[in-house]
MIDOSE-1310 file (N, C-alpha, C; in nm, 2 decimals, decimal comma, always signed):
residues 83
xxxx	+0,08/-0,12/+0,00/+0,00/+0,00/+0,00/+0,09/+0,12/+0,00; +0,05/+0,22/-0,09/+0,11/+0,32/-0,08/+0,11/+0,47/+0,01; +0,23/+0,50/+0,08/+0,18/+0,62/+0,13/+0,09/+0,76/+0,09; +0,01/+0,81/+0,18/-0,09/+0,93/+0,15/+0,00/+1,08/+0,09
xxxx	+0,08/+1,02/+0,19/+0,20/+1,17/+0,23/+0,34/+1,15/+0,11; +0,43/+1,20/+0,08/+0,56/+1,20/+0,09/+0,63/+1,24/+0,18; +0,75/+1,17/+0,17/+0,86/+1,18/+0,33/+0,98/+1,25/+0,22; +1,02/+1,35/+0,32/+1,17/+1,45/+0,24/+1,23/+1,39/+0,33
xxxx	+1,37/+1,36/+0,25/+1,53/+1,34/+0,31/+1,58/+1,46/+0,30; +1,65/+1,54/+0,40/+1,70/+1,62/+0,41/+1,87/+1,63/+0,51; +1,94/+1,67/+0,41/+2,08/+1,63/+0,48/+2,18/+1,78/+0,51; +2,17/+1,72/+0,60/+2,28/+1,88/+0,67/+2,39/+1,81/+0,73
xxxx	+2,52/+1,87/+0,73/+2,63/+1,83/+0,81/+2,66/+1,66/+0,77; +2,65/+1,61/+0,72/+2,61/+1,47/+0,66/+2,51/+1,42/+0,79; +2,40/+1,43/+0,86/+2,35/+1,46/+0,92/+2,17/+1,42/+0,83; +2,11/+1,30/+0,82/+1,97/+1,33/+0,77/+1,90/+1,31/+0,85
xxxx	+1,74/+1,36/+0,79/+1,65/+1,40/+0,89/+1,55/+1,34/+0,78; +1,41/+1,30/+0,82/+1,32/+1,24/+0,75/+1,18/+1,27/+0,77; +1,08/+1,34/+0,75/+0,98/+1,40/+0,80/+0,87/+1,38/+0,67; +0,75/+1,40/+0,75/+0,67/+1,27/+0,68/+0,58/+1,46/+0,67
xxxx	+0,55/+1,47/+0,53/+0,53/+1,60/+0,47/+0,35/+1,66/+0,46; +0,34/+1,58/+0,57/+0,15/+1,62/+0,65/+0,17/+1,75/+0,79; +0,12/+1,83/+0,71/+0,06/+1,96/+0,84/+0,04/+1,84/+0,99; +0,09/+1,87/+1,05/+0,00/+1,82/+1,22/-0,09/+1,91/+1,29
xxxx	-0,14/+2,05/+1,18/-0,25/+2,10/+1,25/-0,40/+2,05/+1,16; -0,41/+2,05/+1,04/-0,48/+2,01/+0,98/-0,52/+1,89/+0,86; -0,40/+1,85/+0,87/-0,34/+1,74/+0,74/-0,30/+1,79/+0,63; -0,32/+1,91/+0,57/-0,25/+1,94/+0,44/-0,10/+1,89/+0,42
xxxx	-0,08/+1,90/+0,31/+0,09/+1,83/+0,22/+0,20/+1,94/+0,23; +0,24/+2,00/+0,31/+0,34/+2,09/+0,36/+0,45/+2,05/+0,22; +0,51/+2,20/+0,16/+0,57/+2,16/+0,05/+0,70/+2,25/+0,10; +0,79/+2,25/+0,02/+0,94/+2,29/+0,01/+0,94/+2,46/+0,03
xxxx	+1,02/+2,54/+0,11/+1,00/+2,71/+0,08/+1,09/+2,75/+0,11; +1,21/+2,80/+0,03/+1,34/+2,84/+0,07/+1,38/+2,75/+0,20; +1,43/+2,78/+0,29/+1,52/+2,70/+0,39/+1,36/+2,63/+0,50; +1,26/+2,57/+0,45/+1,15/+2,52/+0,55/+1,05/+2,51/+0,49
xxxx	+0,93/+2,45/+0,60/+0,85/+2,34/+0,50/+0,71/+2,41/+0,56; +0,64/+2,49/+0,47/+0,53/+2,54/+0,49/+0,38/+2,48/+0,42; +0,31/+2,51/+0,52/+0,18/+2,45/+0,47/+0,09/+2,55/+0,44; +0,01/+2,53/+0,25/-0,06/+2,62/+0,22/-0,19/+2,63/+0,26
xxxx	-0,20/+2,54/+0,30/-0,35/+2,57/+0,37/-0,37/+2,65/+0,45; -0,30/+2,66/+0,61/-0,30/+2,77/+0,70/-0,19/+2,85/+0,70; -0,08/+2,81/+0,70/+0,04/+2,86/+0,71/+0,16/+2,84/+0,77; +0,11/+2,74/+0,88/+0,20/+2,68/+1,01/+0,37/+2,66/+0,88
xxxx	+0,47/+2,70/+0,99/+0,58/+2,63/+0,91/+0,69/+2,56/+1,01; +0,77/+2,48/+0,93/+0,83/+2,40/+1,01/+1,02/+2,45/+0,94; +1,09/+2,40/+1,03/+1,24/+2,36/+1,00/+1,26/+2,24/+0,93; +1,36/+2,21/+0,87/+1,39/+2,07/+0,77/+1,40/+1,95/+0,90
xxxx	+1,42/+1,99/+0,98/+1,44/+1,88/+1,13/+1,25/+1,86/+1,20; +1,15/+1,94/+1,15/+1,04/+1,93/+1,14/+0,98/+1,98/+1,27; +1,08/+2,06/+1,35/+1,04/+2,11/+1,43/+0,97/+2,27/+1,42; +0,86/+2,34/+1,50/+0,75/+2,42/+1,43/+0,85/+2,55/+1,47
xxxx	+0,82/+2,61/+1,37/+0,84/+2,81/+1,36/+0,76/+2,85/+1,35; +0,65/+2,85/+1,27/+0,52/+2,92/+1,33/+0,38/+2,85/+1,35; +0,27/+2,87/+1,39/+0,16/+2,78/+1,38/+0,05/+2,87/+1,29; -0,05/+2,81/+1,28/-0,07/+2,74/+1,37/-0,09/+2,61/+1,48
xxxx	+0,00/+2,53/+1,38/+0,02/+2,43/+1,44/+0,09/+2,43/+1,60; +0,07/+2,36/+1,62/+0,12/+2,33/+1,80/+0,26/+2,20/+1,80; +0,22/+2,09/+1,68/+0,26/+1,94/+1,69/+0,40/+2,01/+1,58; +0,52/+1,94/+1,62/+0,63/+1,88/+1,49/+0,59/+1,81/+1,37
xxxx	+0,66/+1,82/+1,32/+0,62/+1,74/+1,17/+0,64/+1,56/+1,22; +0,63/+1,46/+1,18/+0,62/+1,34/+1,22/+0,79/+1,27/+1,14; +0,89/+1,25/+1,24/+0,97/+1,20/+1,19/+1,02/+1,07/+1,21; +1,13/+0,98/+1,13/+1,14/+0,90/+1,09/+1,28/+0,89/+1,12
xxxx	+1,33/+0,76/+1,18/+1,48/+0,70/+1,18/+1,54/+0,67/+1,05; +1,70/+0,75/+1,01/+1,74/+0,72/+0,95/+1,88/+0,69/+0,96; +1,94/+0,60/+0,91/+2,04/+0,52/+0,93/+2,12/+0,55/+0,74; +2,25/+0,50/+0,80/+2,35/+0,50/+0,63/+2,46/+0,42/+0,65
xxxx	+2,47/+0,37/+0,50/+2,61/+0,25/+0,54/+2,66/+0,33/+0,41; +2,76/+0,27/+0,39/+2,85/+0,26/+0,22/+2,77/+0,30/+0,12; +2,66/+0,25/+0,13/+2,61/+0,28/-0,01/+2,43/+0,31/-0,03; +2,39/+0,28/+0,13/+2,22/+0,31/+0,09/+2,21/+0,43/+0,23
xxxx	+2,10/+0,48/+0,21/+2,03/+0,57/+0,29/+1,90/+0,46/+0,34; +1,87/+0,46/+0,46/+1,78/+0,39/+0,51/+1,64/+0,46/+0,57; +1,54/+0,48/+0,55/+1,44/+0,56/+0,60/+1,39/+0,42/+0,69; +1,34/+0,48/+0,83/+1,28/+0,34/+0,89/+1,15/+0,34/+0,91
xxxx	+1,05/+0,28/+0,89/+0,89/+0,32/+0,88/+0,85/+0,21/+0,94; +0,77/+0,25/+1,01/+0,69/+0,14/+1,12/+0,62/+0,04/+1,03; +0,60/-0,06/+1,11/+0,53/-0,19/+1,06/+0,43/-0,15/+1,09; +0,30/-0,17/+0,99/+0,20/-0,19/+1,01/+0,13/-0,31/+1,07
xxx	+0,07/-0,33/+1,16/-0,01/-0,43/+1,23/-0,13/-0,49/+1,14; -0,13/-0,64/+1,13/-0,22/-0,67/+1,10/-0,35/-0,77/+1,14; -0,45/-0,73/+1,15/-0,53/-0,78/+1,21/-0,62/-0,90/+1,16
């Protein structure tokens, strides 16, 4: 099954960060805006680490463990439970 959202990789310092690209005030698809990740619907914006700079949101962006060897970038995404 496919995700609703897209997740940005974003790398600083060799340093990545993984944030799953849904508003946490209202669900909208928070897109790319010079140095941070704003959402057109209200306006809340976030840092590339998905932490908030303005709201209205209250919540961080939802992020994701990532790991790197020699040659892959690893985003880690929960298992889904099945019932």
């Amino acid at each position: 099954a496919g995700a609703a959202f897209p997740i940005c990789l974003y790398k600083k310092d060799n340093q990545y960060t993984a944030c799953l690209m849904k508003c946490t005030h209202k669900g909208c698809e928070v897109e790319v805006q010079g140095s941070r990740y704003v959402c057109p619907c209200h306006g809340s914006e976030y840092t590339f680490a998905g932490a908030v700079l303005q709201g209205p949101t209250e919540l961080p962006l939802v992020r994701y463990q990532v790991s790197v060897d020699a040659v892959n970038i690893y985003i880690h995404l929960p298992t889904a439970e099945r019932s």
